[in-house]
C-alpha positions as CSV (number, residue, x, y, z in Angstrom):
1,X,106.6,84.1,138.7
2,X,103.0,82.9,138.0
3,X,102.5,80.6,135.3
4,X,101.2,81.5,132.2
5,X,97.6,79.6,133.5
6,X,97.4,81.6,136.8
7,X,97.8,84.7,134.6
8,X,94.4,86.4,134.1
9,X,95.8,89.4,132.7
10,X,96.7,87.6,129.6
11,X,94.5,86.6,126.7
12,X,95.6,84.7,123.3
13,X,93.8,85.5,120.1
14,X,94.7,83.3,117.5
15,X,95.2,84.9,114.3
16,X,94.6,83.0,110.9
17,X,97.3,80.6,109.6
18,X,98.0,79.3,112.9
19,X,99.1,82.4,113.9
20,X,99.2,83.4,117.5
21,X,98.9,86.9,119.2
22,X,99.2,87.1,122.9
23,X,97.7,90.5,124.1
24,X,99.3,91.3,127.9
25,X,98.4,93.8,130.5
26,X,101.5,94.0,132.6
27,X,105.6,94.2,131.8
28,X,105.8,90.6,133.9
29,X,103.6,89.1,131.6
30,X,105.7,90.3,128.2
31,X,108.6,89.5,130.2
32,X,107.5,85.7,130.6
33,X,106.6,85.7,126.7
34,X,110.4,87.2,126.1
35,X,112.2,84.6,128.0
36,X,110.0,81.7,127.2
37,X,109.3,82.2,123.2
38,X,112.2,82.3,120.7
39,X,111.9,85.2,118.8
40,X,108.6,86.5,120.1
41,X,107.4,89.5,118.0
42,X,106.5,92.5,119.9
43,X,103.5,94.8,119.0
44,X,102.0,98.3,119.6
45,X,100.4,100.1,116.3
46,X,101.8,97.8,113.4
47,X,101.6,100.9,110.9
48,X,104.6,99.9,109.5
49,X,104.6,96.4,110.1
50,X,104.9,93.9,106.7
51,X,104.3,90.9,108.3
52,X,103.4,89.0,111.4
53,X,105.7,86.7,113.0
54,X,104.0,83.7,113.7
55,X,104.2,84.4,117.7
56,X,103.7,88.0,118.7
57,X,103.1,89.9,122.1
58,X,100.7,92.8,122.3
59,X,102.0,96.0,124.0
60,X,98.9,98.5,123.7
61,X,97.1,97.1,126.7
62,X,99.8,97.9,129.6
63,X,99.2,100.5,131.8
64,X,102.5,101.7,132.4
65,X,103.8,101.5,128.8
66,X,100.7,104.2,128.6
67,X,101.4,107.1,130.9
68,X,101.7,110.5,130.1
69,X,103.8,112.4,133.1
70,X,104.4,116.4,132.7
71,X,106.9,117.7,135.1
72,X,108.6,120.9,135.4
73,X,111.1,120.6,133.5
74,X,110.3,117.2,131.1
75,X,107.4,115.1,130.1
76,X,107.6,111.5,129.6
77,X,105.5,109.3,127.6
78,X,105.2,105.3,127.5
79,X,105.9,103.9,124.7
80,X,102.5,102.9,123.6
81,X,101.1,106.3,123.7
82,X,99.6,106.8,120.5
83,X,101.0,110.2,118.6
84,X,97.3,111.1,118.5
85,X,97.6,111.6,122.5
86,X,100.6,113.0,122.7
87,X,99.5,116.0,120.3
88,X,96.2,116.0,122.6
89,X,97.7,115.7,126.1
90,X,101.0,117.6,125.4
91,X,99.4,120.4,123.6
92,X,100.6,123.9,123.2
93,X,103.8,122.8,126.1
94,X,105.3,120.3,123.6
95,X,108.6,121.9,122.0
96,X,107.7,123.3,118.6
97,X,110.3,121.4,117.0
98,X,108.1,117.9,118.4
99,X,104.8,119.0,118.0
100,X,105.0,119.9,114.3
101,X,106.6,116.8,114.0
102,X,103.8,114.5,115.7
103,X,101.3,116.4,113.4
104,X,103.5,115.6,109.8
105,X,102.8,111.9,110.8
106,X,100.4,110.2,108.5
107,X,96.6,111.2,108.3
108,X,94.7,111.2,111.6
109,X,93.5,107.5,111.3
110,X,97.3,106.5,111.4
111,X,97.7,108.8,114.6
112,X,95.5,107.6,116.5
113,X,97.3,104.0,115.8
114,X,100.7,104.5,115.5
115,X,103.0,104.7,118.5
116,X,105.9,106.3,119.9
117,X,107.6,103.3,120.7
118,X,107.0,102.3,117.0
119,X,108.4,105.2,115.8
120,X,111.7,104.8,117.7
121,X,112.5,101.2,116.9
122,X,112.1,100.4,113.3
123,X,115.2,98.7,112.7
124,X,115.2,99.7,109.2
125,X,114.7,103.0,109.3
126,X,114.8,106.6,111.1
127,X,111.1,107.1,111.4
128,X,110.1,111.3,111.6
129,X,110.5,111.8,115.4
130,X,114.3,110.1,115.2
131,X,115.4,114.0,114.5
132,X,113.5,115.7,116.9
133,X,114.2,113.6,119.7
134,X,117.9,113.5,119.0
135,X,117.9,117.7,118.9
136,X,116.0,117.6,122.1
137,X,118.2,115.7,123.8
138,X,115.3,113.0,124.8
139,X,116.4,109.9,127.3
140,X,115.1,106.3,126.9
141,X,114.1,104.1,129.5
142,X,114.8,100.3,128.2
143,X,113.6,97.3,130.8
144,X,113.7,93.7,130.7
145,X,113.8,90.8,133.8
146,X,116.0,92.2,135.8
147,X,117.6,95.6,134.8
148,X,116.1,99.1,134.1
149,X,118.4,101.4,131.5
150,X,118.7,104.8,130.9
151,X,119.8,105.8,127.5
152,X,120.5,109.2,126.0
153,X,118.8,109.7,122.8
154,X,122.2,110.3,120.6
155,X,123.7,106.9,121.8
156,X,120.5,105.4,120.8
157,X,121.7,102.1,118.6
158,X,118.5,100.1,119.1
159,X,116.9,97.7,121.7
160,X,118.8,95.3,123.6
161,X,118.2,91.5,123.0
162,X,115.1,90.7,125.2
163,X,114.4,94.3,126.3
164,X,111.4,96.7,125.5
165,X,111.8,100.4,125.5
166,X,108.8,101.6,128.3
167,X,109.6,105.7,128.4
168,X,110.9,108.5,126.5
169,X,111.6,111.6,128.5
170,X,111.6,114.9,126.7
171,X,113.3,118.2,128.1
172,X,110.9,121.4,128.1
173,X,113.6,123.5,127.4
174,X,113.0,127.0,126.1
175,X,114.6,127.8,122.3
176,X,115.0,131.0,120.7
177,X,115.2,129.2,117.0
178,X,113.0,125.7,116.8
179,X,112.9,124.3,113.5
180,X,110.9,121.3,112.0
181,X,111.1,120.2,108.4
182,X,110.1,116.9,106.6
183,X,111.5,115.7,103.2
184,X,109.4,113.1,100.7
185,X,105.5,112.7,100.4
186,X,103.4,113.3,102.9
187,X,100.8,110.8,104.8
188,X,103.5,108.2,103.9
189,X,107.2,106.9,104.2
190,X,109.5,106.1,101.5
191,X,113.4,106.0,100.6
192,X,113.2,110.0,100.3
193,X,111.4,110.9,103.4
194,X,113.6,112.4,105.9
195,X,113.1,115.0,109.3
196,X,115.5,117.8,109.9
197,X,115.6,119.4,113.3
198,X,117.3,122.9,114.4
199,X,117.2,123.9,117.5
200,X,119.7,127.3,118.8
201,X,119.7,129.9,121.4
202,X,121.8,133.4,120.9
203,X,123.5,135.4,123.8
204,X,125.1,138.8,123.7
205,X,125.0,138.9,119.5
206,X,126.6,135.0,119.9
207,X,125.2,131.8,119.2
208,X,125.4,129.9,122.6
209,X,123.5,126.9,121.7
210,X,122.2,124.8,118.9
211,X,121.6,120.9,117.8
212,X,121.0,120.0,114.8
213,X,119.6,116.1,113.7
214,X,118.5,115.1,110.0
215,X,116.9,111.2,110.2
216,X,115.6,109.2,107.7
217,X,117.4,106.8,105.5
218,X,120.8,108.4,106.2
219,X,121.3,110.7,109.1
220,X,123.2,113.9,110.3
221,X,124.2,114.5,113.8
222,X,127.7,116.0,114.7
223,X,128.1,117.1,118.2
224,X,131.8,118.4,117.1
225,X,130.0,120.2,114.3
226,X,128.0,121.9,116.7
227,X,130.4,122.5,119.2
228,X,132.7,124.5,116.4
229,X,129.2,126.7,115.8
230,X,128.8,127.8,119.7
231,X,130.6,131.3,119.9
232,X,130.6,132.3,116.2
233,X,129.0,135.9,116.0
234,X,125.5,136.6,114.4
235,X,124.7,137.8,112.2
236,X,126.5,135.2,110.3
237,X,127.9,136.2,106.7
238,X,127.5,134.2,103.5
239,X,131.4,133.1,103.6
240,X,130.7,132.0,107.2
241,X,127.6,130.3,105.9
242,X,129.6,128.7,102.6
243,X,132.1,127.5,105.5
244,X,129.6,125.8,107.6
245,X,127.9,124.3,104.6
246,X,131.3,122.5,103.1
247,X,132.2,121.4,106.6
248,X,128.3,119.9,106.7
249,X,128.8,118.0,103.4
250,X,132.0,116.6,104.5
251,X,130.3,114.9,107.9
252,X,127.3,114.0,106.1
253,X,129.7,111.9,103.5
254,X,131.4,110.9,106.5
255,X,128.4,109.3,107.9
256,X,126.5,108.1,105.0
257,X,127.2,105.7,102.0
258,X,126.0,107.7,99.1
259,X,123.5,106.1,96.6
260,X,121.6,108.1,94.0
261,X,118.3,108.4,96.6
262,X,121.2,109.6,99.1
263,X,122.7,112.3,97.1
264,X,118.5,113.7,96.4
265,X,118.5,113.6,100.9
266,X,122.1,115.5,101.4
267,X,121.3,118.1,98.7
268,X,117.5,118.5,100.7
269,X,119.3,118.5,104.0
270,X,122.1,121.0,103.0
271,X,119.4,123.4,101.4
272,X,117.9,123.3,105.1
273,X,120.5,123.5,106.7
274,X,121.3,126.5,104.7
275,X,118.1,128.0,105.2
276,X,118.2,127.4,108.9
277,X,121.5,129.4,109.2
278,X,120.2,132.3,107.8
279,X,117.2,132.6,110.1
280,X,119.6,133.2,112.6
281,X,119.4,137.0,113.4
């Protein structure tokens, strides 16, 4: 590998406080940062950042962490696509569920900052496309060095030590029922903003398919609940309804540690969920 002299893809802008930001234009380049700075902090958008590490690696520049691909069947998008450009470039093709969720994001200065890969990998948080991407069954692509991963959205636990997430890649499927809700204020993020996402697709006076994701602070995502859904007959009665909902609260106990803020989300999310249900036709 070049050294970091014979690099002339790299620049270093020192920040105040002896604080140093180095902004690169190729993976290898963040890669050599990664391996040769303890604790590097990486950097795309910083809408939600509350402080800068005193060594930090700019993303936003890389080509390839920039694409937008639309296939067939799935578009991917690098991970330093702003949300401004996916709403722009995906357009009317993006699954409902996604694209009223890229447009509840902030106001349109924060768009046209905040990225996709930021989004994804607050560690503190599931940000508002966490339950959209989960219900669309998205894939992540996760590099470092030496090794290229490809990780399904739902076993999604967060990014390997001295890896960066490049691409998401998001199935164009077709649903009959696509539903997008956000919970708390809007333009903003607190302790009671969450995303709900219902996806489901009927056959022969069945439901056949449907996913279901609530992110925020606590989250909801039961493949076995789901599974126990496929089958049942539509239109679905208020007892079936009651039934779904108790078996609902139970998982999301399950899942969750209740605090005060908690028992406002599962009450919002249960409400939806309800509401969701009996859309179904």
């Amino acid at each position: 590998m070049q050294s970091p002299k014979n690099m002339q893809e790299r620049e270093k802008v020192q920040m105040p406080k002896s604080k140093t930001v180095f902004i690169s234009k190729t993976l290898s380049d963040v890669f050599y940062h990664i391996k040769s700075v303890n604790e590097i902090q990486l950097l795309a958008g910083c809408t939600q950042l509350k402080k800068i590490q005193d060594k930090s690696v700019s993303l936003r520049m890389i080509p390839e962490l920039n694409i937008i691909d639309r296939k067939e069947r799935h578009i991917e998008f690098g991970s330093a696509v702003s949300i401004a450009n996916m709403i722009l470039t995906g357009g009317q093709k993006l699954p409902v569920v996604l694209a009223k969720a890229l447009k509840s994001i902030g106001t349109e200065q924060i768009k046209n900052i905040a990225t996709l890969g930021g989004n994804i990998c607050a560690k503190d948080f599931k940000y508002t496309l966490w339950a959209p991407l989960l219900a669309l069954n998205a894939r992540l692509e996760i590099k470092n060095q030496n090794e290229t991963l490809f990780i399904p959205f739902n076993k999604f636990t967060g990014i390997p030590e001295k890896h960066i997430l490049t691409k998401v890649r998001i199935p164009l499927d077709e649903w009959e029922v696509e539903i997008f809700k956000r919970v708390g204020p809007s333009n903003t993020i607190n302790e009671l903003s969450a995303s709900f996402a219902f996806l489901a697709d009927t056959q022969r006076g069945m439901i056949a398919k449907i996913r279901i994701a609530f992110a925020g602070k606590v989250f909801f995502y039961s493949p076995e609940f789901e599974n126990r859904i496929i089958g049942t007959r539509l239109p679905l009665s208020a007892k079936t309804i009651d039934d779904l909902i108790d078996n609902a609260k139970k998982i999301f106990v399950e899942q969750n540690t209740i605090t005060d803020s908690e028992l406002i989300l599962k009450a919002q999310f249960l409400n939806l969920l309800r509401n969701a249900f009996e859309q179904l036709m």
